[in-house]
Z-matrix of the N, CA and C atoms (Angstrom, degrees):
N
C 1 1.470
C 2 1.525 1 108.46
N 3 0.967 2 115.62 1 148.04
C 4 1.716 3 144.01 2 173.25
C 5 1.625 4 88.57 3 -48.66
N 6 1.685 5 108.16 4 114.43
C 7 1.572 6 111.46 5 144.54
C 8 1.676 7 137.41 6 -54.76
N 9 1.076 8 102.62 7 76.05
C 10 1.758 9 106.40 8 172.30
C 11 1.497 10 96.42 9 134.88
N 12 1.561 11 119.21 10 24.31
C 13 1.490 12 113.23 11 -170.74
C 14 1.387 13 98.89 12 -136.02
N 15 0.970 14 148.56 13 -157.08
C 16 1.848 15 158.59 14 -153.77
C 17 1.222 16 106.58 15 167.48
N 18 1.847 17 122.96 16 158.08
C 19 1.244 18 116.50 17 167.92
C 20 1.278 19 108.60 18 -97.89
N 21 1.172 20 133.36 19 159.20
C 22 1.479 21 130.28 20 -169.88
C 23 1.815 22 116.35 21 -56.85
N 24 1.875 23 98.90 22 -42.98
C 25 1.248 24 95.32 23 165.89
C 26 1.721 25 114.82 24 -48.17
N 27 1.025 26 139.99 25 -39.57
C 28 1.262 27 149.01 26 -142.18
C 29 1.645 28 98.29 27 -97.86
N 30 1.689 29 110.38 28 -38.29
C 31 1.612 30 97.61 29 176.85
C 32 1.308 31 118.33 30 -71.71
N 33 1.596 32 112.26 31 -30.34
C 34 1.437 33 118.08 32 -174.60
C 35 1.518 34 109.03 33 -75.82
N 36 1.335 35 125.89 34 -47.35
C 37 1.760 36 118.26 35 168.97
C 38 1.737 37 113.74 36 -64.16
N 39 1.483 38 128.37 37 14.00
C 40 1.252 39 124.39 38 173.08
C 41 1.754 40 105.33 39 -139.35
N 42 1.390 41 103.98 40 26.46
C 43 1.459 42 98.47 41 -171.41
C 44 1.992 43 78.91 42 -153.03
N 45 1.409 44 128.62 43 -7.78
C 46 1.686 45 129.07 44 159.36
C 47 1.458 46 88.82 45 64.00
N 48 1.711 47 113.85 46 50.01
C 49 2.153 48 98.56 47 166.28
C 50 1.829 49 72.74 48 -140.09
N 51 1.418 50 72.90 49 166.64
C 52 1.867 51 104.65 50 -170.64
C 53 1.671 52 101.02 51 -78.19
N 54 0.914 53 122.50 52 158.02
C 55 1.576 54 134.76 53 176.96
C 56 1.714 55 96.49 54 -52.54
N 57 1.557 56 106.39 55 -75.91
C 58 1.577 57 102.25 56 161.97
C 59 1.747 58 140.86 57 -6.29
N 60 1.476 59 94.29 58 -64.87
C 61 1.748 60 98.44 59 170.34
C 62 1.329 61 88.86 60 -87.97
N 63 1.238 62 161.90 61 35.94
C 64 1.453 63 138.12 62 155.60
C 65 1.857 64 98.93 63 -100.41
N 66 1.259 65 119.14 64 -28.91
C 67 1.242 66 154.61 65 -168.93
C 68 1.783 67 93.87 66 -73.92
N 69 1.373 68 106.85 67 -83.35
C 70 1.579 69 109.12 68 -173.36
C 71 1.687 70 114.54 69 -79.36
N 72 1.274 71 109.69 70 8.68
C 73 1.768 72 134.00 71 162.17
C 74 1.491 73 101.71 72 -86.37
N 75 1.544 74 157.64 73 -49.65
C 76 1.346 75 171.01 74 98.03
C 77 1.856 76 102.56 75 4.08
N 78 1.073 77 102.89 76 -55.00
C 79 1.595 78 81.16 77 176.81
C 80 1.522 79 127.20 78 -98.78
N 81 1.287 80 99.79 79 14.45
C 82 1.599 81 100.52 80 174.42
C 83 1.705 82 97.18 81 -99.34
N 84 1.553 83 110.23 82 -16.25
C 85 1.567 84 97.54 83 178.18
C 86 1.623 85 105.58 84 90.74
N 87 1.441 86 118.35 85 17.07
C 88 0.957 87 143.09 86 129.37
C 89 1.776 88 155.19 87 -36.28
N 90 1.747 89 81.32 88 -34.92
C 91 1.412 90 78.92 89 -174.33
C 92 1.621 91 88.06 90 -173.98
N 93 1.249 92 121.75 91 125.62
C 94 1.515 93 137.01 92 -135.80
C 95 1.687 94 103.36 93 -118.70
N 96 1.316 95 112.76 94 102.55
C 97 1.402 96 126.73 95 -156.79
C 98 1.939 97 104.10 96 -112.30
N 99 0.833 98 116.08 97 125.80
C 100 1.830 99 128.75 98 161.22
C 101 0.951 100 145.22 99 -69.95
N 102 1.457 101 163.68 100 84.59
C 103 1.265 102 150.66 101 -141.41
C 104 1.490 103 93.55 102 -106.21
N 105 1.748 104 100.23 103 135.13
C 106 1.356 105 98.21 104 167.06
C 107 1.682 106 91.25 105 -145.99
N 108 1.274 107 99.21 106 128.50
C 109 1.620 108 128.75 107 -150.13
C 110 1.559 109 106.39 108 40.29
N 111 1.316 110 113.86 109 -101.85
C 112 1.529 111 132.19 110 -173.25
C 113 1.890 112 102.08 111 -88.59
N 114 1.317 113 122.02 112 -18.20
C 115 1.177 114 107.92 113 -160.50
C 116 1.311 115 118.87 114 -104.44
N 117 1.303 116 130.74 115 151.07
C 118 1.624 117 100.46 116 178.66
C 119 1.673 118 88.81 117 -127.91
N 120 1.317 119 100.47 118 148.10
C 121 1.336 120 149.85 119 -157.95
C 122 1.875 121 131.98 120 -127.03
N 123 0.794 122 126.73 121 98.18
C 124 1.642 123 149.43 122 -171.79
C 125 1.465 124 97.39 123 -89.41
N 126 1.510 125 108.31 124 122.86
C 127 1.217 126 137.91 125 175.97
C 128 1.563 127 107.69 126 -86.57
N 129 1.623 128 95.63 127 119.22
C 130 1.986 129 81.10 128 165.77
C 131 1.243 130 165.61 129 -17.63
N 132 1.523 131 76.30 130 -49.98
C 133 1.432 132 132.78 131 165.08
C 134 2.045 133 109.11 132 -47.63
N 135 1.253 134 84.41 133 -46.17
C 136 2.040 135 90.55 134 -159.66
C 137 1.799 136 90.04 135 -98.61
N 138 1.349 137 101.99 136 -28.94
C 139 1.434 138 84.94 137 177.86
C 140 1.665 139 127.77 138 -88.81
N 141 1.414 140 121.30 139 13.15
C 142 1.275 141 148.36 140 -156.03
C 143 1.898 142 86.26 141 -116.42
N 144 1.374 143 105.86 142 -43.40
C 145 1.759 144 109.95 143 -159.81
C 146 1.777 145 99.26 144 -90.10
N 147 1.432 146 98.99 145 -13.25
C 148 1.926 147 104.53 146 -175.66
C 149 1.677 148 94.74 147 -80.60
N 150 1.371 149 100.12 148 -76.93
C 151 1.369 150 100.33 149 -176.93
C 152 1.702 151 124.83 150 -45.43
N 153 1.068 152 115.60 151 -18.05
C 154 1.444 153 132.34 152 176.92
C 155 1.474 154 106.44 153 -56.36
N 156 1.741 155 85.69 154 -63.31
C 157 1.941 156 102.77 155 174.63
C 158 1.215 157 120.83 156 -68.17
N 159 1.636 158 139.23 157 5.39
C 160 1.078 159 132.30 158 -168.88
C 161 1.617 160 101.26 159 -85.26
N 162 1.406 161 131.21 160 151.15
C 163 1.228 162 136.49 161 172.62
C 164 1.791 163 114.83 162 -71.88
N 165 1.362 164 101.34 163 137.50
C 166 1.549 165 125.12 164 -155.26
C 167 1.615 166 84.78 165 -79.66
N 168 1.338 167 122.47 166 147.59
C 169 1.254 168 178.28 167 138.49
C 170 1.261 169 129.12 168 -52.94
N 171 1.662 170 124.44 169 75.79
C 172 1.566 171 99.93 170 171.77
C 173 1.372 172 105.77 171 143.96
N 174 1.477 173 104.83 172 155.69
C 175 1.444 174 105.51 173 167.17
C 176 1.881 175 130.62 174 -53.22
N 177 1.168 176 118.63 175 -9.47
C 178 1.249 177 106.03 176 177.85
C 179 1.523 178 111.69 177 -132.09
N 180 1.401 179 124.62 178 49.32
C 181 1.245 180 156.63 179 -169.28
C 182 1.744 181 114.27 180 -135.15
N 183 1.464 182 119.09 181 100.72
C 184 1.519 183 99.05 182 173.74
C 185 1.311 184 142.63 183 -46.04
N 186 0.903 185 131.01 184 117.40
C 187 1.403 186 152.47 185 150.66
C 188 1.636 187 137.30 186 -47.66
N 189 1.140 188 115.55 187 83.06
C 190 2.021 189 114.08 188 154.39
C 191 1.253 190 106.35 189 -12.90
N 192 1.187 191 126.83 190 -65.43
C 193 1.141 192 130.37 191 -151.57
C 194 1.505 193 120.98 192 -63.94
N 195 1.234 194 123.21 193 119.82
C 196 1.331 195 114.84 194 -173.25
C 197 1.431 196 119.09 195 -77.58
N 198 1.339 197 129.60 196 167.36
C 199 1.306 198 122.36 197 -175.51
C 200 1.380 199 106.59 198 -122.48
């Protein structure tokens, strides 16, 4: 495997999302995937900058939601 890269199977069993949302995560332009020959492949790099962008979680994180 590619130094500083993952196979997609491998981002989705260490990141707990289905091939699917890794899939419609890549085509929303979301989350920035590599093909190398047949395989596609997630850079550290993009998967460090996905999770970065994911929306925060929690009581001490703002909230829409009114109270």
């Amino acid at each position: 495997m590619l130094e500083g890269a993952v196979s997609l199977d491998r981002f989705c069993a260490e990141n707990s999302v289905s091939r699917a949302t890794c899939y419609r995560e890549i085509s929303a332009g979301r989350l920035e995937a590599r093909k190398v020959g047949r395989k596609t492949v997630i850079t550290k790099a993009a998967a460090k900058a996905w999770l970065e962008a994911l929306p925060k979680f929690g009581a001490d994180c703002d909230s829409d939601v009114a109270a």
